[in-house]
N, C-alpha and C positions, 0 to 999 in steps of 0.2 A: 544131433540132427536138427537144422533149424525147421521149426515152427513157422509156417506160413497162414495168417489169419487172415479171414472171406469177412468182409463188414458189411454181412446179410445172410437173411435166415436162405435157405435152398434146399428143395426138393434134394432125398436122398440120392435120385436117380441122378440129379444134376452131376450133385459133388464127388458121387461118382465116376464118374465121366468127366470129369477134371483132373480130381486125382492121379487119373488111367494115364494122362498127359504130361503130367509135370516131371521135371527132370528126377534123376532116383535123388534118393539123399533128403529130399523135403517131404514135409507132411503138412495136410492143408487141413484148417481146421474151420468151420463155418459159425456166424451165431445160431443157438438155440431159441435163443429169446432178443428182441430187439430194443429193449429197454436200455437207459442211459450207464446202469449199472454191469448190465451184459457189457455191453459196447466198451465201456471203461477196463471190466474186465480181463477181454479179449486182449485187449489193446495189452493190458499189462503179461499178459504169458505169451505172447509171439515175440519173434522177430522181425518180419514181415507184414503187411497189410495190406489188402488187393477193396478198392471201395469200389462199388458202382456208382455211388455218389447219391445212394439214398439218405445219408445221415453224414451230419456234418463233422469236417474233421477240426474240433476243434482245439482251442487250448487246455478243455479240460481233458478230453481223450487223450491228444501226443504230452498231457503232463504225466497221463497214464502209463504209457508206452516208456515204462525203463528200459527196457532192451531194444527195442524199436528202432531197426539202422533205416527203413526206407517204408511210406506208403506211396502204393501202386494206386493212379487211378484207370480203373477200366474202362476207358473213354477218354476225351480230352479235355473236356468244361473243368475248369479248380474254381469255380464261385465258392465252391461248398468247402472250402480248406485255408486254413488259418498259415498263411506260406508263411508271415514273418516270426511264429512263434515256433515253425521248424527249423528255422534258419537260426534261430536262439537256440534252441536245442538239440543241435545239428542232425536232426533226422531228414534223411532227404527225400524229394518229394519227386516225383517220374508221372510221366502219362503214356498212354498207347498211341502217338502221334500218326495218324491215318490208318491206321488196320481198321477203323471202321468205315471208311469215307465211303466205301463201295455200299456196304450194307444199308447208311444212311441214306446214300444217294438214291438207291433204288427206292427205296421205303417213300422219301417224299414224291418221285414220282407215280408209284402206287398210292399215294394221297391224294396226288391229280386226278389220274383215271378213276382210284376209287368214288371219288366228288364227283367230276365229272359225267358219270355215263351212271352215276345212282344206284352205283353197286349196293353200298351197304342197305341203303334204302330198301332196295328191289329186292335184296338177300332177306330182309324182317319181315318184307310184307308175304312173301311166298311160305314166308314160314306159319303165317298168321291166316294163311286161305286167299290171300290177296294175290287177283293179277294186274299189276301196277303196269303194263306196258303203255297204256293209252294215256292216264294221267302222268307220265315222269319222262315219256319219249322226247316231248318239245322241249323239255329241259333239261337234259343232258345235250354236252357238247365233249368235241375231240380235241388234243392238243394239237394238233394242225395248224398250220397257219394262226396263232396266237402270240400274244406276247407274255414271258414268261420273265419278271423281275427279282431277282436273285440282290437277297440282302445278307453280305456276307461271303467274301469272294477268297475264301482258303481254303484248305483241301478238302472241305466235303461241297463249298462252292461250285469249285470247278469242276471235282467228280459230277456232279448234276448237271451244269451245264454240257460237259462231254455226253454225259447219256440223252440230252435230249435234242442231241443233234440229228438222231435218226428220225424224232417228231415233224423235223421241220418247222422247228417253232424262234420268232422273233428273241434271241436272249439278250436282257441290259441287267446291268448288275451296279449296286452299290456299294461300295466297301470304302475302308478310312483312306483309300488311295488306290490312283488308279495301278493295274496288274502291268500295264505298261504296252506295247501297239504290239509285241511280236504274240505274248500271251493271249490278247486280245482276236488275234489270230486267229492263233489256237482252235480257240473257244468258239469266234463266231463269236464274239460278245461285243457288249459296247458302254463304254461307262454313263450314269446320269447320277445328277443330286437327289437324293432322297426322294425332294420333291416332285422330279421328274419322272424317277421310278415308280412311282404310286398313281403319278398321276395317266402314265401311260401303261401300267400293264394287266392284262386278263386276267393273270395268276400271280402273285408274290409270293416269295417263299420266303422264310426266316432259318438261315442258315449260318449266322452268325455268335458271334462266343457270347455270354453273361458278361458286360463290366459294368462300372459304375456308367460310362457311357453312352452303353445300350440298354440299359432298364429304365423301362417303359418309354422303350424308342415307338413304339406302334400305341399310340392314346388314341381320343377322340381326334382331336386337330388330321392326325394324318389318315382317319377313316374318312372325315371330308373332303380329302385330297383323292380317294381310291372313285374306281367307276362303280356306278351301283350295280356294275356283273361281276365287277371284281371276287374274286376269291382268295382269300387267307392260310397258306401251309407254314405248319409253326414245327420243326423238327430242331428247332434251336435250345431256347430253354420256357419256361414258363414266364417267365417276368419282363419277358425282352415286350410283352404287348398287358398293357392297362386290360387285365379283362374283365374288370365288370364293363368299361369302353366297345370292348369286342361285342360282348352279350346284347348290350343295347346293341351294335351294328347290324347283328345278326338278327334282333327281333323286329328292328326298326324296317329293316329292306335295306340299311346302309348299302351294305355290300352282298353279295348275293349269296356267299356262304364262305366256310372254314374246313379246315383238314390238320387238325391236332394232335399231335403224337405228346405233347409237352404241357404241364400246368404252372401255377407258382406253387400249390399244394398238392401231393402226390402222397398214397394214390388222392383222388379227387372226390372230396365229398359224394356224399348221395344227393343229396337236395340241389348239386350243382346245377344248372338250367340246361348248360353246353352239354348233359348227357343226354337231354331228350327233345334235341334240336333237331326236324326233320332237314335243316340245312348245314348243321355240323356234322361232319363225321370226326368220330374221338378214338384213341386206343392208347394203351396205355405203357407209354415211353418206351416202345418195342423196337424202333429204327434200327439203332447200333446191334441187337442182338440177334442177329441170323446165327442159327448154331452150325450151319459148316463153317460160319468163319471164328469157331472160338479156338482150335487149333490153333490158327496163326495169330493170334491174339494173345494168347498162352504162351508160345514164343516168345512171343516181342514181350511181356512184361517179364518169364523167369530170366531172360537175357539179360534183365538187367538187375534182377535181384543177384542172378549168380557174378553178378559184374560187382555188386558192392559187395557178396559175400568174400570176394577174391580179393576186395582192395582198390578197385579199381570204380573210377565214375561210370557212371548212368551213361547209355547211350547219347549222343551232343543231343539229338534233334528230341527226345524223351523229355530229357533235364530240365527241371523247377526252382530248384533248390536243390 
């Protein structure tokens, strides 16, 4: 019966509830412990590995992995995975290519309105005795008639873009090329450079992958570029923005504030500043994980484990390695 190993520790109740899901014939096994030696462990008694992408897959874990035909990532970002040392040791390497776009998408725009309209804010203070409506009223705004700049124009791009077309809001997007004039369409969208992106939009979102590329594509230089109403949605990854740059932005007045779902260090220290920013709101790396969408999510990866246990490749649009 192959062994299917989870690279993270999980409420019992979770892996449960996974378990209840996955095709007959496998068994799923979680870490106990999240140390390098667990991890190595794990790696070495499965056949299988499903990462969410808290711990890195590296050379020493898949030199672990003797039996090892395939790691799954639960999302789509591979920063975290050493691809040419699987391709040496022919383990192949799959992602969940859009089963999360929707639950992403939503989540950043619950960043917007939550920023926006001072929910988190107004939710702390009521809990503290405080009624915030007279001081946070003036400052709270609607996605309305706004310009909403989208950095990062693939499927969880456009997923966002399509959902906020019911806002009525201005969308320009950047990405390494344009989507082309029929997709643009679509969308309601419209291409600018970088430069022009920041430099014209109310909201920016970070919806684009980890590469060498884009790490620490958002420094200082391009907070000078942003309006000082500007606001910052980072549902991409942590390193794609210089954040001790951001912090100063956010204490200086740079820009007028942030909506963080992603850090470069996770979880995120205590002494971090961005947890006790009355102009960041933070949470912690929750986007991709709506639990009704873990069903099809579950799908889409045992489809392709039972794909290589048959023999057979990885679904095309999955395939890494």
């Amino acid at each position: 019966m192959p062994l299917v190993g989870f690279l993270s520790a999980m409420p019992a109740e979770r892996l449960a509830k996974i378990s209840a899901i996955i095709p007959e014939g496998y068994t799923l096994k979680a870490l106990t412990s999240t140390d390098e030696a667990s991890r190595h462990a794990l790696a070495a008694e499965v056949d299988y590995m499903i990462t969410g992408g808290a711990f890195p897959i590296d050379a020493g874990l898949l030199k672990a992995g003797k039996k090892l035909k395939l790691v799954h990532k639960w999302g789509v970002g591979l920063d975290e995975f050493d691809t040419a040392t699987a391709k040496e040791l022919g383990i192949k390497i799959a992602r969940t290519t859009g089963s999360n776009a929707v639950a992403v998408a939503e989540f950043a725009i619950a960043l917007m309105l939550g920023y926006g309209r001072r929910i988190g804010h107004s939710h702390k203070g009521m809990q503290e005795g405080k009624w915030l409506k007279g001081e946070l009223s003036h400052k709270t705004f609607m996605l309305w008639n706004r310009t909403i700049g989208i950095v990062g124009m693939g499927t969880i791009g456009k997923t966002i873009a399509e959902r906020l077309s019911g806002f009525q809001s201005k969308i320009i997007y950047h990405n390494r090329r344009s989507v082309g004039p029929a997709e643009e369409a679509r969308l309601n969208a419209s291409y600018r450079s970088l430069p022009e992106l920041l430099a014209e939009s109310d909201i920016i979102v970070l919806a684009c992958p980890l590469t060498d590329e884009t790490r620490g594509l958002i420094g200082k230089a391009q907070f000078e570029q942003m309006k000082h109403s500007a606001v910052l949605i980072n549902v991409a990854r942590g390193d794609v923005v210089v954040e001790a740059d951001l912090i100063e932005a956010l204490q200086t007045g740079r820009i007028d504030g942030a909506g963080l779902d992603v850090f470069p260090i996770e979880p995120v220290p205590a002494g971090n500043p961005l947890l006790n920013m009355d102009n960041c709101l933070v949470t912690p790396h929750l986007a991709g994980a709506a639990g009704d969408n873990m069903p099809r999510e579950i799908k889409q990866i045992f489809g392709n484990i039972q794909r290589v246990e048959a023999g057979q490749p990885v679904a095309e649009a999955d395939s890494v390695v």
